[in-house]
MDTraj code that builds the backbone (N, CA, C; nanometers):
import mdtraj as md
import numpy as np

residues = "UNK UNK UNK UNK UNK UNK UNK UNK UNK UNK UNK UNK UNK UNK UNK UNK UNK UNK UNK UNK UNK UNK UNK UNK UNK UNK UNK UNK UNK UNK UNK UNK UNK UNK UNK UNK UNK UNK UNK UNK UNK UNK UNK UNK UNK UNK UNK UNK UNK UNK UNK UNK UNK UNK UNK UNK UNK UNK UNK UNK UNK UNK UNK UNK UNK UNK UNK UNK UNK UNK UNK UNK UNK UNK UNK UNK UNK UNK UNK UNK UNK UNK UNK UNK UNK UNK UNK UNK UNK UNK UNK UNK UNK UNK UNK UNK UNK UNK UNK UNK UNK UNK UNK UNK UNK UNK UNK UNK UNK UNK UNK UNK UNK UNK UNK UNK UNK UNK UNK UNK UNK UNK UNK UNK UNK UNK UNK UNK UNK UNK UNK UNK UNK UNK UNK UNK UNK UNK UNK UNK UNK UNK UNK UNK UNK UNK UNK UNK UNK UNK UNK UNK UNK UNK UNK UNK UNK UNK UNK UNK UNK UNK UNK".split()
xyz = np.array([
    [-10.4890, 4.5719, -0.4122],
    [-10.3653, 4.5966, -0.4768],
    [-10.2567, 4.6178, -0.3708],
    [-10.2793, 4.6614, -0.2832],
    [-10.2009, 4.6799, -0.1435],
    [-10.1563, 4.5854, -0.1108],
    [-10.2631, 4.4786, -0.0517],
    [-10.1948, 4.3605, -0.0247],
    [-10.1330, 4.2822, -0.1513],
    [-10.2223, 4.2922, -0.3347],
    [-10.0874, 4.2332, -0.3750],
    [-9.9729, 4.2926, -0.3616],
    [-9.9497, 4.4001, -0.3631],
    [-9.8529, 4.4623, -0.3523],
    [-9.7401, 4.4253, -0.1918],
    [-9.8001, 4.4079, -0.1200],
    [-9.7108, 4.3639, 0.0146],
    [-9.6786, 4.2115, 0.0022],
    [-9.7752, 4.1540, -0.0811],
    [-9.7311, 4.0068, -0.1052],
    [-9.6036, 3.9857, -0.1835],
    [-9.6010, 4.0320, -0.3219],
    [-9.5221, 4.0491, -0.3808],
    [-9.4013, 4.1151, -0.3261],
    [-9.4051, 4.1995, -0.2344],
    [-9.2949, 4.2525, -0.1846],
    [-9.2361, 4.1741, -0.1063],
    [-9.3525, 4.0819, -0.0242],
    [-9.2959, 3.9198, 0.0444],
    [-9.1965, 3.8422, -0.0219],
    [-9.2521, 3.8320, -0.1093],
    [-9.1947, 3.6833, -0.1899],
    [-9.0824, 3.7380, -0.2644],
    [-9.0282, 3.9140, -0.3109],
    [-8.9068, 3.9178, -0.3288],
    [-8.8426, 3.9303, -0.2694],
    [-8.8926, 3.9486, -0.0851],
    [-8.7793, 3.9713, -0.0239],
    [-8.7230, 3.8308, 0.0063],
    [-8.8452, 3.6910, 0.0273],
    [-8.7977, 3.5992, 0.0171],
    [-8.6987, 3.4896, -0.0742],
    [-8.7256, 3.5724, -0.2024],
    [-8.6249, 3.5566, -0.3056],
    [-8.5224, 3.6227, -0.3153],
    [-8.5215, 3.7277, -0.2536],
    [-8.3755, 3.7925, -0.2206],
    [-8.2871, 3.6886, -0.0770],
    [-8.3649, 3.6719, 0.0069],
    [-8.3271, 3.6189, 0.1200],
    [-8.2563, 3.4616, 0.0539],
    [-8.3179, 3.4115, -0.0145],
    [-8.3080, 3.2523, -0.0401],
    [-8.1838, 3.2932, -0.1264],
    [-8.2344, 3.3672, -0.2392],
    [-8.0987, 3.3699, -0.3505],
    [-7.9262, 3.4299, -0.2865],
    [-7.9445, 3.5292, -0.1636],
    [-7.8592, 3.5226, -0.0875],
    [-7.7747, 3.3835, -0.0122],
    [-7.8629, 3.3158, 0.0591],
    [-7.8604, 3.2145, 0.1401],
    [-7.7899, 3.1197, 0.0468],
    [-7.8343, 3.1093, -0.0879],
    [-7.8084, 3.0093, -0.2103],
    [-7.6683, 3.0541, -0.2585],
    [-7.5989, 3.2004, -0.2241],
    [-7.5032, 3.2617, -0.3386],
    [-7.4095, 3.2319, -0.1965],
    [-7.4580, 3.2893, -0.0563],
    [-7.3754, 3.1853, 0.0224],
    [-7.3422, 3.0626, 0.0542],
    [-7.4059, 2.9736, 0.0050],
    [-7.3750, 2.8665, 0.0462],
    [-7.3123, 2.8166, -0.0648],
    [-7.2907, 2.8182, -0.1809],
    [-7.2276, 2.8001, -0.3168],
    [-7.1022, 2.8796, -0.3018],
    [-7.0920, 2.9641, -0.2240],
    [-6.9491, 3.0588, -0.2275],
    [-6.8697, 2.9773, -0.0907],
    [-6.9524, 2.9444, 0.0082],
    [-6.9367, 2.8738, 0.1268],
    [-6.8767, 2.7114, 0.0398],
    [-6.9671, 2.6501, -0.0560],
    [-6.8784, 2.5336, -0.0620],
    [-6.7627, 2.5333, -0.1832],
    [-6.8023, 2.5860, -0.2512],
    [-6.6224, 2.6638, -0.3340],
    [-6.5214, 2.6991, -0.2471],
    [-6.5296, 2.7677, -0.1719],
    [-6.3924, 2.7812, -0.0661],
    [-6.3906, 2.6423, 0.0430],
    [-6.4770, 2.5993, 0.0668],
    [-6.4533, 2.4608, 0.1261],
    [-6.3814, 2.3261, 0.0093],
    [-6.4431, 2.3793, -0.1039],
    [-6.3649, 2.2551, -0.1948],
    [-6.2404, 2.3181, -0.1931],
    [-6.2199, 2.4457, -0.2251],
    [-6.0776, 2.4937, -0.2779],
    [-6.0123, 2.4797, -0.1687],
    [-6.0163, 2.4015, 0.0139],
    [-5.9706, 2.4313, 0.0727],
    [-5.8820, 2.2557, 0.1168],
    [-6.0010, 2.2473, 0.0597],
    [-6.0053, 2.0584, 0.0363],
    [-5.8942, 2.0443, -0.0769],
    [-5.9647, 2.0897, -0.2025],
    [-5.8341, 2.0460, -0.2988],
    [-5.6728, 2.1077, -0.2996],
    [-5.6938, 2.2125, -0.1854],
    [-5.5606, 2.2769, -0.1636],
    [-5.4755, 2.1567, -0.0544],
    [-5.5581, 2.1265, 0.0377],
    [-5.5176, 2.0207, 0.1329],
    [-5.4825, 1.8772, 0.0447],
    [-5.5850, 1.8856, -0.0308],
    [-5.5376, 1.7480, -0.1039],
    [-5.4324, 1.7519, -0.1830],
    [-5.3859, 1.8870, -0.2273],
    [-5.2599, 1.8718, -0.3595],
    [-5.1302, 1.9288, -0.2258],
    [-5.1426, 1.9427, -0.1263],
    [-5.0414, 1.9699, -0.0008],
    [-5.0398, 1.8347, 0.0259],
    [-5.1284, 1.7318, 0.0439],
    [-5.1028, 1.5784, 0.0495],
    [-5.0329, 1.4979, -0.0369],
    [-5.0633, 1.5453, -0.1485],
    [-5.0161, 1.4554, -0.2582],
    [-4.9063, 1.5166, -0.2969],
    [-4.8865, 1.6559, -0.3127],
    [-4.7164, 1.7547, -0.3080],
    [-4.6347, 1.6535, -0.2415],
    [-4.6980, 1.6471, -0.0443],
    [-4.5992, 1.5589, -0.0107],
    [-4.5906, 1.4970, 0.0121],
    [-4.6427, 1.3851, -0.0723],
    [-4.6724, 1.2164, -0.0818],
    [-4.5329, 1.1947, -0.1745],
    [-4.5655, 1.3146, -0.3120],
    [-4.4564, 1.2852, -0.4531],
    [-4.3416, 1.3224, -0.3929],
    [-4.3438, 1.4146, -0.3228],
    [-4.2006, 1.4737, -0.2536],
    [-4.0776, 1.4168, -0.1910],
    [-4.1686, 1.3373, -0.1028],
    [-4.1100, 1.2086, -0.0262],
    [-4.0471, 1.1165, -0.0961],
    [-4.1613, 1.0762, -0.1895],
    [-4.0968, 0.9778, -0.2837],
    [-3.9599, 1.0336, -0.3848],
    [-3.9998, 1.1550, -0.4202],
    [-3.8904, 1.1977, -0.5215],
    [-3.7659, 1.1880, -0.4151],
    [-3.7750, 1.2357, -0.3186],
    [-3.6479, 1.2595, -0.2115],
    [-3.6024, 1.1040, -0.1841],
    [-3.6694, 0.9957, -0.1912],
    [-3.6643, 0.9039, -0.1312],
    [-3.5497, 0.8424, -0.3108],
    [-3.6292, 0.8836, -0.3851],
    [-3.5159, 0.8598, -0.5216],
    [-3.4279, 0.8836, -0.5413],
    [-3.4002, 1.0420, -0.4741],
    [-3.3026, 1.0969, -0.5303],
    [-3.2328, 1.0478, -0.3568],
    [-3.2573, 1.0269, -0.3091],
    [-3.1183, 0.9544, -0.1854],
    [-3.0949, 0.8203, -0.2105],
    [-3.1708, 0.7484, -0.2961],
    [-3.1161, 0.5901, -0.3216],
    [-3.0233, 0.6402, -0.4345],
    [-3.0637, 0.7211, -0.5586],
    [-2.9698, 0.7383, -0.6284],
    [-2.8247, 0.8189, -0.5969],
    [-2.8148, 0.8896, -0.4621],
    [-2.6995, 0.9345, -0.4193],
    [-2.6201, 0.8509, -0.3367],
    [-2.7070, 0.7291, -0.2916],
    [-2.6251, 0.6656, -0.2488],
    [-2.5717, 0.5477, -0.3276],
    [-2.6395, 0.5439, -0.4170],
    [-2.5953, 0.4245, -0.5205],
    [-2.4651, 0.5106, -0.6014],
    [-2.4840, 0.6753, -0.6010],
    [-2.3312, 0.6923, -0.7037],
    [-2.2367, 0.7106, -0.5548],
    [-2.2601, 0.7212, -0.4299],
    [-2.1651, 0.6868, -0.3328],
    [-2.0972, 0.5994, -0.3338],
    [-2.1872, 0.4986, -0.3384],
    [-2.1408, 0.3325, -0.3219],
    [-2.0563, 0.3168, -0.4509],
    [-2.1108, 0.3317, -0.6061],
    [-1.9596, 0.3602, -0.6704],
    [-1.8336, 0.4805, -0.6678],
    [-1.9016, 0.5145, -0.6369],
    [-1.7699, 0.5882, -0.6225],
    [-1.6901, 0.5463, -0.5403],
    [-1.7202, 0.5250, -0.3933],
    [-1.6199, 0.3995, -0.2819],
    [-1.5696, 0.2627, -0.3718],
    [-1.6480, 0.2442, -0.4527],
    [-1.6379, 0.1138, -0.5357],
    [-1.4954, 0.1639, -0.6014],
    [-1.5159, 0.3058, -0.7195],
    [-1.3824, 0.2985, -0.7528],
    [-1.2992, 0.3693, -0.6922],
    [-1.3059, 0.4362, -0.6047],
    [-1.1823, 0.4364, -0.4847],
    [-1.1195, 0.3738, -0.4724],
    [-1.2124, 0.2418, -0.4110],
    [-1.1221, 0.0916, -0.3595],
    [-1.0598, 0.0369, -0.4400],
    [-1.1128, 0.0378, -0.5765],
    [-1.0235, -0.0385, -0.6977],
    [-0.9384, 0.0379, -0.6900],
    [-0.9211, 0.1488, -0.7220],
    [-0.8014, 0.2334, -0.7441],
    [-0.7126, 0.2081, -0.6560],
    [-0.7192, 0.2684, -0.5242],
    [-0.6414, 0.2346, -0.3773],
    [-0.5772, 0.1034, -0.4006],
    [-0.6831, -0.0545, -0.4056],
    [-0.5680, -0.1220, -0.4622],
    [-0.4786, -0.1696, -0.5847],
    [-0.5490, -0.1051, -0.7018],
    [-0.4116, -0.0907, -0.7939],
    [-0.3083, -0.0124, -0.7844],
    [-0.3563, 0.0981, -0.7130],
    [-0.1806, 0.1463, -0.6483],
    [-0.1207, 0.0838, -0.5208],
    [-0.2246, 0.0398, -0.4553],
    [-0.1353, -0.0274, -0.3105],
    [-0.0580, -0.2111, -0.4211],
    [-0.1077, -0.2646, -0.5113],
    [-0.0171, -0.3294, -0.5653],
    [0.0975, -0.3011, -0.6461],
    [0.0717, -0.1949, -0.7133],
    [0.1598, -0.1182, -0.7870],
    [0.2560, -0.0802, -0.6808],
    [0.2704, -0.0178, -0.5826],
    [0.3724, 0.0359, -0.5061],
    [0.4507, -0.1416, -0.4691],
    [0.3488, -0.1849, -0.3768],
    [0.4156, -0.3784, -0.3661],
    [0.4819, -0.3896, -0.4646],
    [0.4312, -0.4025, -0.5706],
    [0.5710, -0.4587, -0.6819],
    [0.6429, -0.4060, -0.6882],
    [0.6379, -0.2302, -0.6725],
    [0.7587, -0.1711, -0.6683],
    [0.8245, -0.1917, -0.5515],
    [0.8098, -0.2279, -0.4614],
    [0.8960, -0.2702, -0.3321],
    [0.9723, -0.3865, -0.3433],
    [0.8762, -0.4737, -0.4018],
    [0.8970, -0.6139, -0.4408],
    [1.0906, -0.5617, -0.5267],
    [1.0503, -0.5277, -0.6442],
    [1.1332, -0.5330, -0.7498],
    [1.2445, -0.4542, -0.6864],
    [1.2283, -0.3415, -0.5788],
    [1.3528, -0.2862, -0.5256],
    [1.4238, -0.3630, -0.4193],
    [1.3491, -0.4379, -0.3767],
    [1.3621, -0.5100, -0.2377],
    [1.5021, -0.6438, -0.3221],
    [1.4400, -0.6764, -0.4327],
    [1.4993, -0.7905, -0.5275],
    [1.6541, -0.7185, -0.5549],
    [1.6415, -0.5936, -0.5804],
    [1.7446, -0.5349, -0.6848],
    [1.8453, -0.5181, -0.5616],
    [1.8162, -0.4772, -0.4060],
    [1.9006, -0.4350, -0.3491],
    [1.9843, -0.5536, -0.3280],
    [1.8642, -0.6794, -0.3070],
    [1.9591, -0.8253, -0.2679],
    [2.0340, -0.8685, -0.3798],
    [2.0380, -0.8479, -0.4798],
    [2.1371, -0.8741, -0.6167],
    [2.2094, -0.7726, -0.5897],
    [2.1886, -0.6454, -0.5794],
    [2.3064, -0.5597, -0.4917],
    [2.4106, -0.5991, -0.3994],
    [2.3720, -0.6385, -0.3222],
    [2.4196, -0.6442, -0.1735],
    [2.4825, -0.7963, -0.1995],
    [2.4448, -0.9121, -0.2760],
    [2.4765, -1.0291, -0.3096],
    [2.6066, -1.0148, -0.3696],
    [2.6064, -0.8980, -0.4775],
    [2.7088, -0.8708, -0.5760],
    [2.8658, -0.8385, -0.4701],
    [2.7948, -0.6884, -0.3837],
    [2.9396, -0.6881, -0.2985],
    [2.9722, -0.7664, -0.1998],
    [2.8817, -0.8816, -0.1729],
    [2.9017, -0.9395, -0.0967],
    [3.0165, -1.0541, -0.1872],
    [2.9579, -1.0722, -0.2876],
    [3.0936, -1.1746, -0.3715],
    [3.2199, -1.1244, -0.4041],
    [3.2117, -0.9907, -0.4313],
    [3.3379, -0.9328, -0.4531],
    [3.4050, -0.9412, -0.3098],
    [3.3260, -0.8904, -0.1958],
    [3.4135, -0.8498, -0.1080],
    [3.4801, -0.9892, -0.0599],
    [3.4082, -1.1282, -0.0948],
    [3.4486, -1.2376, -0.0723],
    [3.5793, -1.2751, -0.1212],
    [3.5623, -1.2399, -0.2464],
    [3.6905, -1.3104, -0.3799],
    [3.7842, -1.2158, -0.3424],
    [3.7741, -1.0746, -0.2666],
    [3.9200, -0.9937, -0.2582],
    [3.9677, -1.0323, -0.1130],
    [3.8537, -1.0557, -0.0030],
    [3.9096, -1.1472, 0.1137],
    [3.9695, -1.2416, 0.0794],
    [3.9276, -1.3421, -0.0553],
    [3.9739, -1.4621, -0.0225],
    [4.1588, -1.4471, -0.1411],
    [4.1455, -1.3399, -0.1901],
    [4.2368, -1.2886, -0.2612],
    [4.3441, -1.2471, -0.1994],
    [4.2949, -1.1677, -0.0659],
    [4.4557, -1.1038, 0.0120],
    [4.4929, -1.2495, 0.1246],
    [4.4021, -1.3210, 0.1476],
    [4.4199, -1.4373, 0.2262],
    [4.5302, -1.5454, 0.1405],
    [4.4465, -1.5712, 0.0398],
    [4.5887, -1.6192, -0.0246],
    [4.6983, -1.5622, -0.0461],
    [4.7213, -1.4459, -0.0931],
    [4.8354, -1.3490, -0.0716],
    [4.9323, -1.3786, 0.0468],
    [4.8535, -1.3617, 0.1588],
    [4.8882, -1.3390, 0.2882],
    [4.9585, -1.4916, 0.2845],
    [4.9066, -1.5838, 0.2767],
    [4.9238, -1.7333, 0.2704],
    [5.0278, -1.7522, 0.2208],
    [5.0798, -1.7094, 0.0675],
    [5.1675, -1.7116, 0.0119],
    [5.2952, -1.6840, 0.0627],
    [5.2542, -1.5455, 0.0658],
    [5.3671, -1.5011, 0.1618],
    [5.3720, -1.5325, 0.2795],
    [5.3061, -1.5713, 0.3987],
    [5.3671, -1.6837, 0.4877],
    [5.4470, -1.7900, 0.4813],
    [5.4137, -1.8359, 0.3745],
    [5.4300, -1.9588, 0.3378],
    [5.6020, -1.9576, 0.2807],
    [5.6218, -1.7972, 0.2101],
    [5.7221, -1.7680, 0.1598],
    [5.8576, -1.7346, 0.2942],
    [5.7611, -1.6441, 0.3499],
    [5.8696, -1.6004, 0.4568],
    [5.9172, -1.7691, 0.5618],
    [5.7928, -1.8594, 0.5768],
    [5.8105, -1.9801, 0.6725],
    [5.9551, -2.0666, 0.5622],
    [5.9369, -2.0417, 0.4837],
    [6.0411, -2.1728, 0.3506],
    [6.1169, -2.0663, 0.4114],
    [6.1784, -1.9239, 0.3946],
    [6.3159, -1.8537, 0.3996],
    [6.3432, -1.9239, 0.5183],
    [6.2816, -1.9018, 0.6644],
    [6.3429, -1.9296, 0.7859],
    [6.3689, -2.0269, 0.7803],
    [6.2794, -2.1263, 0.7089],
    [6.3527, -2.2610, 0.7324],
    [6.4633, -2.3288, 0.6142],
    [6.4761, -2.2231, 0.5299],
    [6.5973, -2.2049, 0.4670],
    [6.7296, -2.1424, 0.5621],
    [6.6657, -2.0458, 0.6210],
    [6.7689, -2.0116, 0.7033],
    [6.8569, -2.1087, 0.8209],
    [6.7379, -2.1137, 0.8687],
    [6.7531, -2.2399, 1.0163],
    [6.8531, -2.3421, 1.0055],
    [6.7887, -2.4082, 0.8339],
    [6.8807, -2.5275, 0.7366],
    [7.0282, -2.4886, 0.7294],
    [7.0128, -2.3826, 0.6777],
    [7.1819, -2.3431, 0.6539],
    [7.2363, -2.2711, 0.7896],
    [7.2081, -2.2539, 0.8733],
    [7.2772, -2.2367, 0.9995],
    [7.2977, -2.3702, 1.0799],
    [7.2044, -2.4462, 1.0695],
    [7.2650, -2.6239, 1.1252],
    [7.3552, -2.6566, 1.0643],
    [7.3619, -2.6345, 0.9067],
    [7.4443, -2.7067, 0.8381],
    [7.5982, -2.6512, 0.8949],
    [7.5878, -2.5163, 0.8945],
    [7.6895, -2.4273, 0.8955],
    [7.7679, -2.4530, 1.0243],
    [7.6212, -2.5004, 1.1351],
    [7.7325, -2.4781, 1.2802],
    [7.7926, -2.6476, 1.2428],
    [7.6924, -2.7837, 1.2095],
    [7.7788, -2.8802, 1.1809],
    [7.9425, -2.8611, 1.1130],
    [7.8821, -2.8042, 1.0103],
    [8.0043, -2.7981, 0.9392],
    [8.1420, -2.7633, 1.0183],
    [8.1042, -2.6187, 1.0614],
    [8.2133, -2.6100, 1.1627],
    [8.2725, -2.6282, 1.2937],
    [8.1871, -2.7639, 1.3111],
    [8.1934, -2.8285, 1.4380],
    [8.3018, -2.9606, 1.3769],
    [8.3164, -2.9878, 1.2771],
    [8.4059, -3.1137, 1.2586],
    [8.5174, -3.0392, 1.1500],
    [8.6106, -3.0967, 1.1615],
    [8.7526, -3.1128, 1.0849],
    [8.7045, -3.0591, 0.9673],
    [8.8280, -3.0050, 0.8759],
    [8.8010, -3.0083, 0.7366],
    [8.8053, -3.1581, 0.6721],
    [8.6816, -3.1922, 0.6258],
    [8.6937, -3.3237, 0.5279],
    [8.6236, -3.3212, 0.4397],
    [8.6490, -3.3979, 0.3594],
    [8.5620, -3.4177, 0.2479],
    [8.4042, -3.4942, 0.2296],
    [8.4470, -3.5980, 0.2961],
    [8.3269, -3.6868, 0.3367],
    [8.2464, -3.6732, 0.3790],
    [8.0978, -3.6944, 0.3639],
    [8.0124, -3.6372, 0.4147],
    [7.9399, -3.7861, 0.4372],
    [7.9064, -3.7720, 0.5561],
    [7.8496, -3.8996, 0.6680],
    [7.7084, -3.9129, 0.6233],
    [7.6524, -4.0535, 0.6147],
    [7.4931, -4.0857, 0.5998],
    [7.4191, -3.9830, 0.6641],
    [7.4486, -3.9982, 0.8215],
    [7.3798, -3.9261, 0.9253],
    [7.3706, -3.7693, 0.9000],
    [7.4288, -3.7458, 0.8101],
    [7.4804, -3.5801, 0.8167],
    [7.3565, -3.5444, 0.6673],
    [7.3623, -3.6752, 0.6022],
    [7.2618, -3.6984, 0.4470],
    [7.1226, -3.6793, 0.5281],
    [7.1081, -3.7873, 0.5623],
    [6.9722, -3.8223, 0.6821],
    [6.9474, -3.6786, 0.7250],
    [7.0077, -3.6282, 0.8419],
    [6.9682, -3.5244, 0.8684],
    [6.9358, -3.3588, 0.7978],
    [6.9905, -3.3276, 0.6808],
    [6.9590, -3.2327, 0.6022],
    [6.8127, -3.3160, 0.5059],
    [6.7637, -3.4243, 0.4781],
    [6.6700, -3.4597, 0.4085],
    [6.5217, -3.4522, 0.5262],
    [6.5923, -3.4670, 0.6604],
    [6.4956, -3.4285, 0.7291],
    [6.4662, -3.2893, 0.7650],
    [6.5275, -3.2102, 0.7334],
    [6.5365, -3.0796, 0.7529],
    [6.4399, -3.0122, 0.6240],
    [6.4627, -3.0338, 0.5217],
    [6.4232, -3.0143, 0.3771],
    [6.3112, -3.0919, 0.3495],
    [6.2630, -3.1645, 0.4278],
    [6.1604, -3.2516, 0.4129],
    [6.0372, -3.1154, 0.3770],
    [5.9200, -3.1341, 0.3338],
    [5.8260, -3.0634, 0.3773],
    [5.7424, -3.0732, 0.5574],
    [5.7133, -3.0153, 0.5445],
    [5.6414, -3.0528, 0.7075],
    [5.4652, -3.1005, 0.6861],
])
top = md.Topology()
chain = top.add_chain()
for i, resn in enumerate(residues, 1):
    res = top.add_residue(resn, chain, resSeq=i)
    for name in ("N", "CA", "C"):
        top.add_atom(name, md.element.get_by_symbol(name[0]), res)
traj = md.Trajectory(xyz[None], top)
């Protein structure tokens, strides 16, 4: 009974020993999987990560790119909008400037004739004058007579002539 008794005490210590060995190595590969599937979902975290980041920067640059898109449209519907408005002021000043340029023409060409006129007026007096002082010194260069000589005709028609 002794020795069963030491036998039996064998074989539980060997069943203690094994079922140990067994509860370690089952606890040993649970923390090796959990260390694995922790590594593996840290792989695949940043496998999706990448990719999500990699989405979300094509999609920031795709609302970049419109948005520069309507910038640029905009920029040039006002850079034409202002052009026409340059355009249309640029037009208005030369119909401006055309306008006093005709007036100032027609009142130049207004005091010029004026001026003309009256040259023209004062040149007829002098040579109204001139006329009747030839006549006058003839006259009183000869006799009192009545008769008045071709030559004396002749010469006042050349006098009175226009020039």
């Amino acid at each position: 009974l002794k020795r069963k008794c030491l036998v039996v005490s064998r074989l539980r210590c060997y069943e203690d020993y094994n079922m140990a060995v067994r509860l370690q190595e089952e606890e040993y590969n649970r923390h090796y999987e959990s260390n694995r599937g922790q590594r593996r979902q840290v792989r695949n975290d940043g496998q999706h990560s990448r990719s999500e980041q990699q989405i979300e920067d094509q999609l920031a640059a795709q609302l970049r790119m419109q948005l520069n898109t309507q910038l640029t449209e905009n920029d040039e519907a006002i850079a034409r909008r202002l052009q026409d408005e340059f355009e249309r002021e640029d037009e208005l000043r030369k119909e401006f400037q055309a306008r006093q340029d005709e007036e100032l023409a027609r009142r130049l060409q207004l005091e010029h004739d004026a001026a003309e006129q009256q040259n023209q007026t004062v040149q007829a007096t002098e040579s109204d004058e001139q006329l009747a002082r030839r006549l006058q010194m003839i006259e009183n260069r000869r006799p009192h007579r009545t008769v008045v000589f071709a030559d004396e005709i002749a010469a006042a028609q050349v006098i009175f002539s226009p020039h």
